[in-house]
C-alpha positions as a Markdown table, in Angstrom:
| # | Residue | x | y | z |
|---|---|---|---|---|
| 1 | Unk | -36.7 | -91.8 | 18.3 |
| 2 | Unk | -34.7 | -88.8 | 19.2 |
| 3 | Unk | -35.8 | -87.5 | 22.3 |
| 4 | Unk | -36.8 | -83.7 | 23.1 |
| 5 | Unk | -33.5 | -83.5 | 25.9 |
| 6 | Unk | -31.4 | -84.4 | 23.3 |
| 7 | Unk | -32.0 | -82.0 | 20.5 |
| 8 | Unk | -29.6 | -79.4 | 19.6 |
| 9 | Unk | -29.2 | -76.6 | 17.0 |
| 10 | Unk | -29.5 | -77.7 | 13.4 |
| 11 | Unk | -30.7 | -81.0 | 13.9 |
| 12 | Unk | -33.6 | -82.1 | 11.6 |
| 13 | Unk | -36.5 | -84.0 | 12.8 |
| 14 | Unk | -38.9 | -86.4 | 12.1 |
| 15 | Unk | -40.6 | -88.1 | 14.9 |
| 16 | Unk | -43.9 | -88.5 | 16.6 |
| 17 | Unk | -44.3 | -86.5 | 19.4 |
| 18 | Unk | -47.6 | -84.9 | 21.4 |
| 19 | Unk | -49.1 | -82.2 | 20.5 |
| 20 | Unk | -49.3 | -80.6 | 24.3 |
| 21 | Unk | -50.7 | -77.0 | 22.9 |
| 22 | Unk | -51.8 | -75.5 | 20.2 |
| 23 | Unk | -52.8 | -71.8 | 18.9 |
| 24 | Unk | -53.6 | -70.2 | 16.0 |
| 25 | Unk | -52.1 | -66.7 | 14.9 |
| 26 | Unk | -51.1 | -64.0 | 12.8 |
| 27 | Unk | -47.9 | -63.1 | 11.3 |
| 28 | Unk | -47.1 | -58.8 | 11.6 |
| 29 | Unk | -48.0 | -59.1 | 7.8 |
| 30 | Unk | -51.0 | -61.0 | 8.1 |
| 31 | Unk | -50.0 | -64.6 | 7.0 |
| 32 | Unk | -51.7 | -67.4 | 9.3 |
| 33 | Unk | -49.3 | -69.5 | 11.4 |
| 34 | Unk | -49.7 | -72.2 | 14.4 |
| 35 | Unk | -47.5 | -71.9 | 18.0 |
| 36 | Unk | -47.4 | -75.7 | 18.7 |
| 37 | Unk | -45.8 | -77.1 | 21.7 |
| 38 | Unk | -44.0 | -80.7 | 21.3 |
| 39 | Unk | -43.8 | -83.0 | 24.0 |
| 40 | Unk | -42.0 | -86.1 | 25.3 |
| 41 | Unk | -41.5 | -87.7 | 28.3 |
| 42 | Unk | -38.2 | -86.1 | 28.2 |
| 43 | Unk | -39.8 | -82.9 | 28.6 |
| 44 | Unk | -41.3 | -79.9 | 25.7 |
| 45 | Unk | -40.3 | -78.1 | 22.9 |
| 46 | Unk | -41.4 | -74.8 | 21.1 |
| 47 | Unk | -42.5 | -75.5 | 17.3 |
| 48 | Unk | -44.2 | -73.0 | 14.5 |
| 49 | Unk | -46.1 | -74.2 | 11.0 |
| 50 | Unk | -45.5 | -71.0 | 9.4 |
| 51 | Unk | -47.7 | -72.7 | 6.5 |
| 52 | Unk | -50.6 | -74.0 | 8.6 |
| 53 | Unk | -52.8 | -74.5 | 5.1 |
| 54 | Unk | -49.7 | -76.5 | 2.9 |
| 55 | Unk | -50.9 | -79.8 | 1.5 |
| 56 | Unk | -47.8 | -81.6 | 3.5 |
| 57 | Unk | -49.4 | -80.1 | 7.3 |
| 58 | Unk | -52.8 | -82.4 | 8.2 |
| 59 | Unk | -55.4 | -81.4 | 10.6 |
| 60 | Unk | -54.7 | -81.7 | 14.1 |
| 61 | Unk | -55.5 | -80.7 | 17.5 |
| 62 | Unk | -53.9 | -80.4 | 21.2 |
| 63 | Unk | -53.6 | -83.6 | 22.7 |
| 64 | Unk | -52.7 | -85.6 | 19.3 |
| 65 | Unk | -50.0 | -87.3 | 18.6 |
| 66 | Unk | -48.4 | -86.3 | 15.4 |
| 67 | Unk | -45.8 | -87.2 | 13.1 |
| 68 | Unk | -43.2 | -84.0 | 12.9 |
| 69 | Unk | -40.9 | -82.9 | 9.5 |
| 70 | Unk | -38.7 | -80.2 | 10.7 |
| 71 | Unk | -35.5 | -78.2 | 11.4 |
| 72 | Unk | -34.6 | -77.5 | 15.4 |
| 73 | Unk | -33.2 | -73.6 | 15.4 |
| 74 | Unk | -31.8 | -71.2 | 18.0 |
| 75 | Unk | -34.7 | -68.3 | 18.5 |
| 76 | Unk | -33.2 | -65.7 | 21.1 |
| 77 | Unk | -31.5 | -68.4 | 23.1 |
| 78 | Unk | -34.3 | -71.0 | 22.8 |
| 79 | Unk | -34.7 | -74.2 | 20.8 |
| 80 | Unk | -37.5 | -74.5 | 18.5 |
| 81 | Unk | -38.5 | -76.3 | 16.0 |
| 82 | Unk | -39.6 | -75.2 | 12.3 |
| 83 | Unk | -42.2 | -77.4 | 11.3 |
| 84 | Unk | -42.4 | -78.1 | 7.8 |
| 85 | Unk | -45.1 | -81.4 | 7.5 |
| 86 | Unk | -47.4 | -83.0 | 9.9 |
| 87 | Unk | -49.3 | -86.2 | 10.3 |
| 88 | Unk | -51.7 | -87.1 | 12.7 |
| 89 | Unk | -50.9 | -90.8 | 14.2 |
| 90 | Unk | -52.7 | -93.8 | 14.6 |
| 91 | Unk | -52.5 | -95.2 | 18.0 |
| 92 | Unk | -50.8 | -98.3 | 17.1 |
| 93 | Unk | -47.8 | -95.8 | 16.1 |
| 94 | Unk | -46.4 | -94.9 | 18.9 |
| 95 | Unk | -46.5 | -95.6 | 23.0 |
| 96 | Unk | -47.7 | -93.1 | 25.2 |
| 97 | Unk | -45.0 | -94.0 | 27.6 |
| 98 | Unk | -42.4 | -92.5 | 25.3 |
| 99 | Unk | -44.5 | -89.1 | 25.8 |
| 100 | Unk | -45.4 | -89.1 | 28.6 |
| 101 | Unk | -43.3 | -88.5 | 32.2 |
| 102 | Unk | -43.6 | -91.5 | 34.5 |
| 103 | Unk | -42.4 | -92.5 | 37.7 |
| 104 | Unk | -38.8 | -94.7 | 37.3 |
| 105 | Unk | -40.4 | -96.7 | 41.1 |
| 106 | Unk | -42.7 | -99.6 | 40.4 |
| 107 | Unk | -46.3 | -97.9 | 40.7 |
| 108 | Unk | -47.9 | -101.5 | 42.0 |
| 109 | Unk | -45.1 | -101.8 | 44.7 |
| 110 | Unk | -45.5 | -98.4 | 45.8 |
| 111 | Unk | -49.6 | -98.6 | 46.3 |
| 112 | Unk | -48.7 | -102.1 | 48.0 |
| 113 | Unk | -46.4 | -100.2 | 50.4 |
| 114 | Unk | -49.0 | -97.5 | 50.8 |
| 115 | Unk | -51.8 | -100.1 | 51.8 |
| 116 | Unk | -49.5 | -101.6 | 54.2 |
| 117 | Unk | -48.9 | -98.1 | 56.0 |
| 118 | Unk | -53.0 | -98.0 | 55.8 |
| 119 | Unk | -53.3 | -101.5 | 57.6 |
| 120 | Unk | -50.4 | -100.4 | 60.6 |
| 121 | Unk | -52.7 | -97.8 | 61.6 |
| 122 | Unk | -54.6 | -98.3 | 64.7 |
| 123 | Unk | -57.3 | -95.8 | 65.4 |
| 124 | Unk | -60.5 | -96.9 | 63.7 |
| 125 | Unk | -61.6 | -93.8 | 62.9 |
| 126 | Unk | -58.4 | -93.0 | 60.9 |
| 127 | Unk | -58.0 | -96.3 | 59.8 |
| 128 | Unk | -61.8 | -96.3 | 58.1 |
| 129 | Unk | -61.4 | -92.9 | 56.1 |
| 130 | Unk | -58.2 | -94.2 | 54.9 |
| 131 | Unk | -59.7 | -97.1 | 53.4 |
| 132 | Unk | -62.5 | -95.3 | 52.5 |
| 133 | Unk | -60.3 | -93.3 | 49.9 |
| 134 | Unk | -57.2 | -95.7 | 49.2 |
| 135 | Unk | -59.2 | -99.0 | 49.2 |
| 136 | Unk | -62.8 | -98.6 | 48.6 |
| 137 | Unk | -62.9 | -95.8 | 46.7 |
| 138 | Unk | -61.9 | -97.4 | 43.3 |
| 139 | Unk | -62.2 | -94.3 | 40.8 |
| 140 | Unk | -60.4 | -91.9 | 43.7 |
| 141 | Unk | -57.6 | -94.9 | 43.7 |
| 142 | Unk | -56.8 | -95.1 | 40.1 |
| 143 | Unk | -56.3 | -91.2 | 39.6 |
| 144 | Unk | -54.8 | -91.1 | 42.8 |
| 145 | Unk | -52.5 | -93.3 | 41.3 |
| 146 | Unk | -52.1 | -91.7 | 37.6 |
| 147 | Unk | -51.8 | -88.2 | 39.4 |
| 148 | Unk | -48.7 | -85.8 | 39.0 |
| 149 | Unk | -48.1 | -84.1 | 42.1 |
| 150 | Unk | -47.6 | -80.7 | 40.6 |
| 151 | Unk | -47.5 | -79.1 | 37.1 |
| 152 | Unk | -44.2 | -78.4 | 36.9 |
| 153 | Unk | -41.4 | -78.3 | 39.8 |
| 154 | Unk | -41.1 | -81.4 | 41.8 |
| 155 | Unk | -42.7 | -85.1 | 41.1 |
| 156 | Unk | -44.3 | -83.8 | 37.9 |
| 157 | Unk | -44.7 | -87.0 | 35.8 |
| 158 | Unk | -47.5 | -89.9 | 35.8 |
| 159 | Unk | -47.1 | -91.5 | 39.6 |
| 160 | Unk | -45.5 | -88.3 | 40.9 |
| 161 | Unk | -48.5 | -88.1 | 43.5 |
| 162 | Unk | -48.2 | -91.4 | 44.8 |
| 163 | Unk | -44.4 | -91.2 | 44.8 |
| 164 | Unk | -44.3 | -88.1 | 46.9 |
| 165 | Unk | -46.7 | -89.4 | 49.5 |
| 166 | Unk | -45.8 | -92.4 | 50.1 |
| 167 | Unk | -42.1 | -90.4 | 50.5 |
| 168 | Unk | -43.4 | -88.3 | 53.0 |
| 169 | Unk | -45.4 | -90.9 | 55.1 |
| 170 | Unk | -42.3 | -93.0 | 55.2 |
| 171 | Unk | -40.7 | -90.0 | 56.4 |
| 172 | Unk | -43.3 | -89.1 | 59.3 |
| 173 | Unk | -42.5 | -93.2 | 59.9 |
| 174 | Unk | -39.5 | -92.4 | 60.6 |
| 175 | Unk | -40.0 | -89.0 | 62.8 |
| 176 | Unk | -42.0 | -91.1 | 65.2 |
| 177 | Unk | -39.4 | -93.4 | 66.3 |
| 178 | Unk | -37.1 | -90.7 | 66.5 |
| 179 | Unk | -40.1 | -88.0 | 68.6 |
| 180 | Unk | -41.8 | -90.7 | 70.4 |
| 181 | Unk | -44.5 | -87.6 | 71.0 |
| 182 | Unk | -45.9 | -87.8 | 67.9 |
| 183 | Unk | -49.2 | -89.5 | 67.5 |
| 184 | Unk | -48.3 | -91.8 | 64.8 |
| 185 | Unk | -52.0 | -92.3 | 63.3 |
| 186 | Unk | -52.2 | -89.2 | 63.1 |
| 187 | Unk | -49.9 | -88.1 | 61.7 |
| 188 | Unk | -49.3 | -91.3 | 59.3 |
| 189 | Unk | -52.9 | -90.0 | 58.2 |
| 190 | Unk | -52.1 | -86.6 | 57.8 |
| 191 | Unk | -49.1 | -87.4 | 55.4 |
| 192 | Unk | -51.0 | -90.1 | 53.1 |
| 193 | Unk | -53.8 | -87.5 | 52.8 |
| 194 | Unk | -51.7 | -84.2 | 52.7 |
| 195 | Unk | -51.6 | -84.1 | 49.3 |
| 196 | Unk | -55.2 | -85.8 | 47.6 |
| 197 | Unk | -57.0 | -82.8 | 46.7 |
| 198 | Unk | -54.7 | -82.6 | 43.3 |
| 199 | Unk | -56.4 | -85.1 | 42.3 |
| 200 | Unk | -58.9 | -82.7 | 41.5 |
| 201 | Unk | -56.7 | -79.7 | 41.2 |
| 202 | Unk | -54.6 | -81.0 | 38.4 |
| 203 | Unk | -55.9 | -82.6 | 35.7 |
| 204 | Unk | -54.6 | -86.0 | 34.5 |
| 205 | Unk | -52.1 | -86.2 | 32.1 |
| 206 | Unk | -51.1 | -85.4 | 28.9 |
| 207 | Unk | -52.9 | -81.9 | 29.7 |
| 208 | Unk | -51.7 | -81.9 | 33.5 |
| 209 | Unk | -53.0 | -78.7 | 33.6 |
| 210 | Unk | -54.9 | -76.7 | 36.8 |
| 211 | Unk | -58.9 | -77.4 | 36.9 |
| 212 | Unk | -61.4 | -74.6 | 37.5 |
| 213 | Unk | -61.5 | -75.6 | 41.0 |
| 214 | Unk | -57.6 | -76.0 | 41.3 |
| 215 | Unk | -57.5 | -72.6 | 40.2 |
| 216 | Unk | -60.0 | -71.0 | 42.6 |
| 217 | Unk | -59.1 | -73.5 | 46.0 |
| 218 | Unk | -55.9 | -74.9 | 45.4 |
| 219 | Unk | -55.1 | -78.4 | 46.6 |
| 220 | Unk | -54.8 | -77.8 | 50.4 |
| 221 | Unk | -58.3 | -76.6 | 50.7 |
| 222 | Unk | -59.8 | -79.0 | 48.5 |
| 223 | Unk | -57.7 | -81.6 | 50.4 |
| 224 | Unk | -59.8 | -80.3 | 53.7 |
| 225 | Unk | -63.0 | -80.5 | 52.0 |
| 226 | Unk | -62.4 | -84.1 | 51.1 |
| 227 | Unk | -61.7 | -84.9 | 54.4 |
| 228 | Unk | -64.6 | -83.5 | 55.9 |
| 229 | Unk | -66.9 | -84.7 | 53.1 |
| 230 | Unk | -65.2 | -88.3 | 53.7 |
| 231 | Unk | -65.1 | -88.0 | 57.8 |
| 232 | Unk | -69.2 | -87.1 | 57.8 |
| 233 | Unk | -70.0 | -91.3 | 56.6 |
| 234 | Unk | -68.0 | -92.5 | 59.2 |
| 235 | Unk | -70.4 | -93.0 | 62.3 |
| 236 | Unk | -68.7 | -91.7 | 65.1 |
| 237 | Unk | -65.9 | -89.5 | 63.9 |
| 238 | Unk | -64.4 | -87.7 | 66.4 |
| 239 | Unk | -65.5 | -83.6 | 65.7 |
| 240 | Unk | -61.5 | -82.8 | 67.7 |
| 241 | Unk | -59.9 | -86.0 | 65.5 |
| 242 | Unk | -60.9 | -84.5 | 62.2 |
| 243 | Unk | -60.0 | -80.8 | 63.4 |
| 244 | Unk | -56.6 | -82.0 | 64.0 |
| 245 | Unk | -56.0 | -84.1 | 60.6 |
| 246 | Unk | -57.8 | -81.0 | 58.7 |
| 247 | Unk | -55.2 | -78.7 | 60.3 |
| 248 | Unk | -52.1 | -80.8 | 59.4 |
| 249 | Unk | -53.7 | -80.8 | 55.8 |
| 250 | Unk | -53.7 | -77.0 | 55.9 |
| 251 | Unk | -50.6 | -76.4 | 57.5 |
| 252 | Unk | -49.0 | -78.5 | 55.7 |
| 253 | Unk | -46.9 | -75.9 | 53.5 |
| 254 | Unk | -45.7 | -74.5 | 56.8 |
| 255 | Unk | -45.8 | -71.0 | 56.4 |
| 256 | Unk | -48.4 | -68.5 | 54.8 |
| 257 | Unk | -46.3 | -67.1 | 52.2 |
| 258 | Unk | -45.8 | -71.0 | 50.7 |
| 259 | Unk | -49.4 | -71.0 | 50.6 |
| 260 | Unk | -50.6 | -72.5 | 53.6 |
| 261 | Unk | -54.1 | -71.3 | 55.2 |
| 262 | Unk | -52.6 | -72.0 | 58.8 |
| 263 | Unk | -49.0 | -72.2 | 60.3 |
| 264 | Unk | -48.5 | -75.6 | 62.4 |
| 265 | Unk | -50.6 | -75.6 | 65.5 |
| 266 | Unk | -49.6 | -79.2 | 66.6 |
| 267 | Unk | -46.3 | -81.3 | 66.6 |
| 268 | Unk | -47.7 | -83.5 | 64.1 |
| 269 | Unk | -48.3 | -80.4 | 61.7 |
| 270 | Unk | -44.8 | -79.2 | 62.3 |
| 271 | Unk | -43.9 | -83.2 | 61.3 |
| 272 | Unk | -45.9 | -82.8 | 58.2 |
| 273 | Unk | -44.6 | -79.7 | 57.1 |
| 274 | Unk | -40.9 | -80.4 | 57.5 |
| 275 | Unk | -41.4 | -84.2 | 55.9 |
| 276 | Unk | -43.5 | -82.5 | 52.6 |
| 277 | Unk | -40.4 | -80.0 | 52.3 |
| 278 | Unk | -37.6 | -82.3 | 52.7 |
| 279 | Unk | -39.0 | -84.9 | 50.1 |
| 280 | Unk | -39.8 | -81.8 | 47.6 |
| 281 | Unk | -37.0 | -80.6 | 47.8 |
| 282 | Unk | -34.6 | -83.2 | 47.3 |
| 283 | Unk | -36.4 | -84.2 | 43.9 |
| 284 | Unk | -36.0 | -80.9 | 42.8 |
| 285 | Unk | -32.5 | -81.4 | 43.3 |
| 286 | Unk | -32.2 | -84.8 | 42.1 |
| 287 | Unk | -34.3 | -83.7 | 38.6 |
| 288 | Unk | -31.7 | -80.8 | 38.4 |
| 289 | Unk | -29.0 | -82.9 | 39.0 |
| 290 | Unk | -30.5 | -85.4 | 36.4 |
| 291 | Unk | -31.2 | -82.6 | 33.6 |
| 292 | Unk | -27.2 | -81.2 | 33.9 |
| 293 | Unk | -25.2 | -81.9 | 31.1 |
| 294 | Unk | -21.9 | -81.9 | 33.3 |
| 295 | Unk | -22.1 | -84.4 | 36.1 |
| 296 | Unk | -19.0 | -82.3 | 38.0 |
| 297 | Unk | -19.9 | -78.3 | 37.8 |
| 298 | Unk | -21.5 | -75.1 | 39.0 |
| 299 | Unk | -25.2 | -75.2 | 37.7 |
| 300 | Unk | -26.2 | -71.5 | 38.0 |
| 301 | Unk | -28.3 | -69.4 | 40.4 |
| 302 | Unk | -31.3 | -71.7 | 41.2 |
| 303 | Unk | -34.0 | -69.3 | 42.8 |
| 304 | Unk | -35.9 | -71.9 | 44.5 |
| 305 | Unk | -32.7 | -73.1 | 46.5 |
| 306 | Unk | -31.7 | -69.3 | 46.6 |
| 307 | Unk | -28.1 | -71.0 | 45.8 |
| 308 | Unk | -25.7 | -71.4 | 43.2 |
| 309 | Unk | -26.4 | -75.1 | 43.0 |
| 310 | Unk | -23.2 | -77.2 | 42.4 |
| 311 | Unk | -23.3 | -81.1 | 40.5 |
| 312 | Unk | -21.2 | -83.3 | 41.8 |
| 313 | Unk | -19.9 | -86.4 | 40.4 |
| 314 | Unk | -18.9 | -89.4 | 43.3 |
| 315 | Unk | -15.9 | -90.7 | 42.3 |
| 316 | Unk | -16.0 | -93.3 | 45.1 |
């Protein structure tokens, strides 16, 4: 199989690949055509049927996987493909991990190193809601699990959300022994949790697209309302306790113009915030760095970094 990264000008194709999207239209002159979008896990490609009703293109759908017959050309600076047959696979055809983006880290290992953050906490209170969610909850624990931890951007593939907060709380591990201030089950808490309302925000993939409610909360309010729907069965829970892991949630993003509903309030929050960037960020870089043809050379003006973002290859 020739993957989507690798394609180039001319080539011709015929693979399976995932039908991500999907859309019927209209040619200037009235002639039906289909905008498709191909997808492996090496990322997506644009493709057109310009003959959508030719006896060589079966019926198909978004979200199947088919098998592609085309050419790969150069339309104002982008790759596409020009589709000249489909047909729709069986599933013993192909393997969705060749479609789909997954985690290179062992997703057992890292939900074992999870639980045994879970267990080091002390507080009962904390330590209950946690297990409520990441031990108890089975159905919450499996898409946890399966959950990108954004559409696009950073940690965007099939584990992404379970890789990125176990990176952070590992982080905040770290910032305690370093700021002995910091009330570790707290904020150990508040970075397992900072994250688990795109579980609901984003949908699973292939689609790994925003929900109704991502689109209309976002995940650091829907992150709250979990917590405070999780904290009200726990007998007990401390009304200042859960204020404080609620604002961590919400401040999490640091400032309002990222998005977050609050600016840190509490050292733990500041933790949080600078943790959840750090471990961003540095996959950003590292996907950058992974998606450059030249392992030794100026990359471009990246506007998330604000920089002209440089590759280099260690030669030691």
């Amino acid at each position: 199989m020739k993957y989507i990264k690798d394609l180039k000008e001319g080539d011709r194709v015929f693979d399976i690949y995932l039908c991500k999207y999907k859309q019927s239209a209209v040619t200037k002159n009235g002639k039906p055509y289909d905008n498709v979008i191909l997808q492996d896990k090496t990322g997506t490609i644009d493709a057109k049927v310009w003959d959508p009703n030719s006896a060589g293109v079966e019926e198909f759908s978004a979200l199947d996987y088919i098998e592609v017959y085309g050419e790969v050309n150069n339309f104002q600076g982008t790759l596409q493909v020009n589709v000249k047959r489909i047909r729709c696979c069986r599933e013993d055809e192909y393997n969705p991990a060749d479609y789909l983006p997954v985690s290179k880290k062992d997703n057992e290992k890292m939900y074992q190193e999870l639980l045994a953050l879970i267990d080091s906490v002390k507080e009962t209170h904390l330590k209950q809601l946690l297990r409520a969610f990441f031990v108890e909850d089975t159905e919450f624990v499996k898409r946890f699990r399966q959950s990108s931890a954004a559409k696009s951007i950073h940690h965007g593939f099939v584990g992404g959300l379970l890789e990125h907060s176990l990176s952070v709380a590992k982080l905040c591990d770290y910032y305690c022994t370093a700021y002995p201030l910091l009330k570790r089950d707290l904020l150990i808490t508040a970075a397992i949790c900072h994250d688990m309302g795109k579980t609901r925000e984003i949908s699973l993939f292939p689609a790994n697209d925003y929900t109704d409610e991502g689109q209309f909360l976002g995940h650091i309010v829907i992150g709250s309302e979990m917590v405070s729907e999780k904290a009200r069965t726990i007998a007990g829970f401390p009304k200042f306790l859960e204020a404080e892991l609620k604002h961590c949630i919400l401040a999490h993003h640091g400032e309002y113009e990222y998005g977050s509903p609050k600016k840190p309030a509490l050292m733990e929050a500041v933790a949080l915030a600078y943790a959840d960037n750090t471990d961003a960020k540095m996959e950003t870089f590292a996907e950058i760095l992974e998606n450059s043809n030249d392992p030794n050379a100026w990359m471009g003006f990246n506007r998330l970094f604000d920089s002209n973002l440089h590759a280099t290859k260690l030669d030691f």
